[in-house]
N, C-alpha and C positions, 0 to 999 in steps of 0.2 A: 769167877770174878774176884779181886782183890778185896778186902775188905774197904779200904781208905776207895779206893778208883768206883765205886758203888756213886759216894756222895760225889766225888769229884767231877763223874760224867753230867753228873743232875747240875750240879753248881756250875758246870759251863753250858751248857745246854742255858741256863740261864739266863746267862750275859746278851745270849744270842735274843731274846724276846723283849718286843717293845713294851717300857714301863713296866717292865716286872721289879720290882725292890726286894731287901731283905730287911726283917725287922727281927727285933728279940723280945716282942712283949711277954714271954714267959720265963725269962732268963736267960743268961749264958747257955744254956745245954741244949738249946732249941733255936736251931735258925728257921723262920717264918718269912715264905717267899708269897708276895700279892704281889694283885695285878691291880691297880684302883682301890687297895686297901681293902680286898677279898684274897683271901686263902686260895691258893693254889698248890703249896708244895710244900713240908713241915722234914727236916734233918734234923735226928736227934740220936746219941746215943747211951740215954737213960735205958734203953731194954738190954746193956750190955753188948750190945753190937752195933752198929753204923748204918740207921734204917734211913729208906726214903719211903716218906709217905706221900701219895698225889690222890687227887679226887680220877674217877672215871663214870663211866656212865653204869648205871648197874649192870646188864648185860653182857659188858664188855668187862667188867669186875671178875663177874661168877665164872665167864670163862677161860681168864688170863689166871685166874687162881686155880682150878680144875689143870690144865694145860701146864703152871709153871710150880714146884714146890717150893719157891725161894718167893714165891708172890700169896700174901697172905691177907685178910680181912684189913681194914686202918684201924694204926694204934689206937685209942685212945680219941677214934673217929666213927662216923657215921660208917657202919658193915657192909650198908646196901652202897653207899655213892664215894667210899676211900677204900683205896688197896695200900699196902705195904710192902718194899721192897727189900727181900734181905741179900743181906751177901754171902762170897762161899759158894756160889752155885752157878749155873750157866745162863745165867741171864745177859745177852750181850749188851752191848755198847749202845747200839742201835735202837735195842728197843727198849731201853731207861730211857734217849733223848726222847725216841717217839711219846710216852708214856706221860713224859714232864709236858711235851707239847702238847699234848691231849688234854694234858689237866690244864695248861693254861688258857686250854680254848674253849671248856667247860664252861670256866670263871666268865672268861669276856663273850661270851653270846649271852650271857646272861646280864652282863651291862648293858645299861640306858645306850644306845647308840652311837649319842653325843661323846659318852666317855669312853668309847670303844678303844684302845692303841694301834687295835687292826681288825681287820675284815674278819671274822673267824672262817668264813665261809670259804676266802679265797688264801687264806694267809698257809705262808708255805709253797704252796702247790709251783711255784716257779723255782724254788730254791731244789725241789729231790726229784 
Protein backbone atom coordinates (compact mmCIF):
# COMPACT_ATOMS: atom_id res chain seq x y z
CA UNK A 1 0.00 0.00 0.00
CA UNK A 2 0.96 3.56 -0.74
CA UNK A 3 2.42 5.43 1.70
CA UNK A 4 0.10 8.78 1.54
CA UNK A 5 -3.30 6.09 0.37
CA UNK A 6 -2.59 4.45 4.17
CA UNK A 7 -4.10 7.84 5.94
CA UNK A 8 -6.29 8.65 2.98
CA UNK A 9 -8.28 5.29 3.16
CA UNK A 10 -8.66 6.15 7.11
CA UNK A 11 -9.66 9.92 6.41
CA UNK A 12 -12.47 8.85 4.14
CA UNK A 13 -13.70 5.98 5.85
CA UNK A 14 -14.23 8.83 8.13
CA UNK A 15 -16.46 11.12 6.36
CA UNK A 16 -18.46 8.03 6.08
CA UNK A 17 -19.36 7.80 10.15
CA UNK A 18 -21.89 9.77 12.09
CA UNK A 19 -20.36 12.61 14.41
CA UNK A 20 -16.90 11.64 13.96
CA UNK A 21 -14.86 15.16 13.89
CA UNK A 22 -11.17 15.92 13.54
CA UNK A 23 -9.31 17.97 16.04
CA UNK A 24 -5.48 19.00 16.66
CA UNK A 25 -5.14 19.33 20.27
CA UNK A 26 -1.53 18.17 20.09
CA UNK A 27 -0.61 20.30 17.14
CA UNK A 28 -0.28 20.42 13.51
CA UNK A 29 1.37 16.88 13.15
CA UNK A 30 -1.45 15.03 14.69
CA UNK A 31 -4.81 14.91 13.33
CA UNK A 32 -7.22 13.53 16.26
CA UNK A 33 -10.48 11.93 15.06
CA UNK A 34 -13.57 11.52 18.14
CA UNK A 35 -16.63 10.56 18.23
CA UNK A 36 -18.48 12.77 21.23
CA UNK A 37 -15.04 13.97 22.08
CA UNK A 38 -13.42 10.44 22.77
CA UNK A 39 -10.59 9.21 20.77
CA UNK A 40 -11.20 6.93 18.21
CA UNK A 41 -8.32 7.37 15.44
CA UNK A 42 -4.80 9.46 15.83
CA UNK A 43 -2.81 10.27 12.04
CA UNK A 44 0.51 11.22 12.55
CA UNK A 45 3.64 11.26 10.94
CA UNK A 46 6.21 12.14 13.62
CA UNK A 47 7.61 8.26 13.70
CA UNK A 48 8.83 9.21 10.09
CA UNK A 49 6.37 7.56 8.13
CA UNK A 50 2.43 8.02 7.71
CA UNK A 51 0.92 5.94 10.73
CA UNK A 52 -2.75 5.26 11.58
CA UNK A 53 -3.38 4.51 14.92
CA UNK A 54 -7.23 2.99 16.06
CA UNK A 55 -8.15 1.42 19.44
CA UNK A 56 -9.39 -2.42 19.02
CA UNK A 57 -10.36 -4.82 21.36
CA UNK A 58 -7.27 -6.58 22.81
CA UNK A 59 -7.88 -9.98 21.25
CA UNK A 60 -8.51 -8.83 18.17
CA UNK A 61 -5.15 -6.57 18.76
CA UNK A 62 -2.76 -9.49 19.65
CA UNK A 63 -4.15 -11.15 16.52
CA UNK A 64 -4.26 -8.70 13.77
CA UNK A 65 -0.46 -7.96 14.92
CA UNK A 66 0.68 -11.79 15.01
CA UNK A 67 -1.29 -12.13 11.32
CA UNK A 68 -0.21 -8.62 9.90
CA UNK A 69 3.60 -7.15 9.91
CA UNK A 70 2.75 -3.75 8.87
CA UNK A 71 0.21 -3.87 12.27
CA UNK A 72 2.04 -3.07 15.35
CA UNK A 73 1.33 -2.28 19.15
CA UNK A 74 -0.35 1.92 19.49
CA UNK A 75 2.13 4.70 19.25
CA UNK A 76 2.53 6.40 22.02
CA UNK A 77 -0.96 4.39 23.12
CA UNK A 78 -2.37 2.02 25.39
CA UNK A 79 -0.50 -1.88 23.90
CA UNK A 80 -3.36 -3.93 25.15
CA UNK A 81 -6.47 -1.74 23.53
CA UNK A 82 -4.46 0.55 20.26
CA UNK A 83 -2.72 -1.07 17.22
CA UNK A 84 -0.80 0.92 14.64
CA UNK A 85 -0.92 0.88 11.07
CA UNK A 86 2.02 1.09 8.93
CA UNK A 87 2.53 1.42 5.30
CA UNK A 88 4.58 -0.16 2.55
CA UNK A 89 2.89 -3.49 3.13
CA UNK A 90 -0.11 -5.38 2.27
CA UNK A 91 -2.44 -4.26 4.20
CA UNK A 92 -5.66 -3.78 2.00
CA UNK A 93 -8.22 -1.16 1.54
CA UNK A 94 -10.76 -3.03 2.98
CA UNK A 95 -9.52 -3.82 6.03
CA UNK A 96 -7.98 -0.21 7.18
CA UNK A 97 -11.92 1.01 6.50
CA UNK A 98 -12.97 -2.10 8.61
CA UNK A 99 -10.36 -1.49 11.41
CA UNK A 100 -11.34 2.54 11.64
CA UNK A 101 -14.96 1.27 11.85
CA UNK A 102 -14.17 -1.09 14.52
CA UNK A 103 -12.52 1.63 16.52
CA UNK A 104 -15.24 3.98 16.09
CA UNK A 105 -17.53 1.37 17.40
CA UNK A 106 -15.27 0.66 20.40
CA UNK A 107 -15.65 4.39 21.40
CA UNK A 108 -19.61 4.66 20.86
CA UNK A 109 -20.85 1.41 22.86
CA UNK A 110 -19.17 2.84 25.36
CA UNK A 111 -21.26 6.16 25.29
CA UNK A 112 -24.05 7.02 27.51
CA UNK A 113 -26.81 5.89 25.04
CA UNK A 114 -28.35 9.17 24.87
CA UNK A 115 -25.12 10.39 23.05
CA UNK A 116 -24.83 7.36 20.90
CA UNK A 117 -24.63 8.73 16.81
CA UNK A 118 -25.54 5.05 16.09
CA UNK A 119 -26.52 1.83 17.15
CA UNK A 120 -22.99 0.12 17.49
CA UNK A 121 -24.69 -3.05 17.52
CA UNK A 122 -26.71 -2.73 14.29
CA UNK A 123 -24.72 0.17 12.58
CA UNK A 124 -23.24 -1.03 9.22
CA UNK A 125 -24.60 -4.30 8.83
CA UNK A 126 -27.06 -2.91 5.91
CA UNK A 127 -24.48 -0.95 4.29
CA UNK A 128 -21.84 -4.53 3.41
Amino acid sequence: MQADSLQQYARDRVEELPGAGLEHPFGPEWEVFKVRDKVFMLLTEVTGEPIVIVKAAPEDGKALREQHDDITPGYHMNKRHWITLHPGGKLQKQLVEDLVTESYLLVVENLPRAKRPVDPATFGLSTR
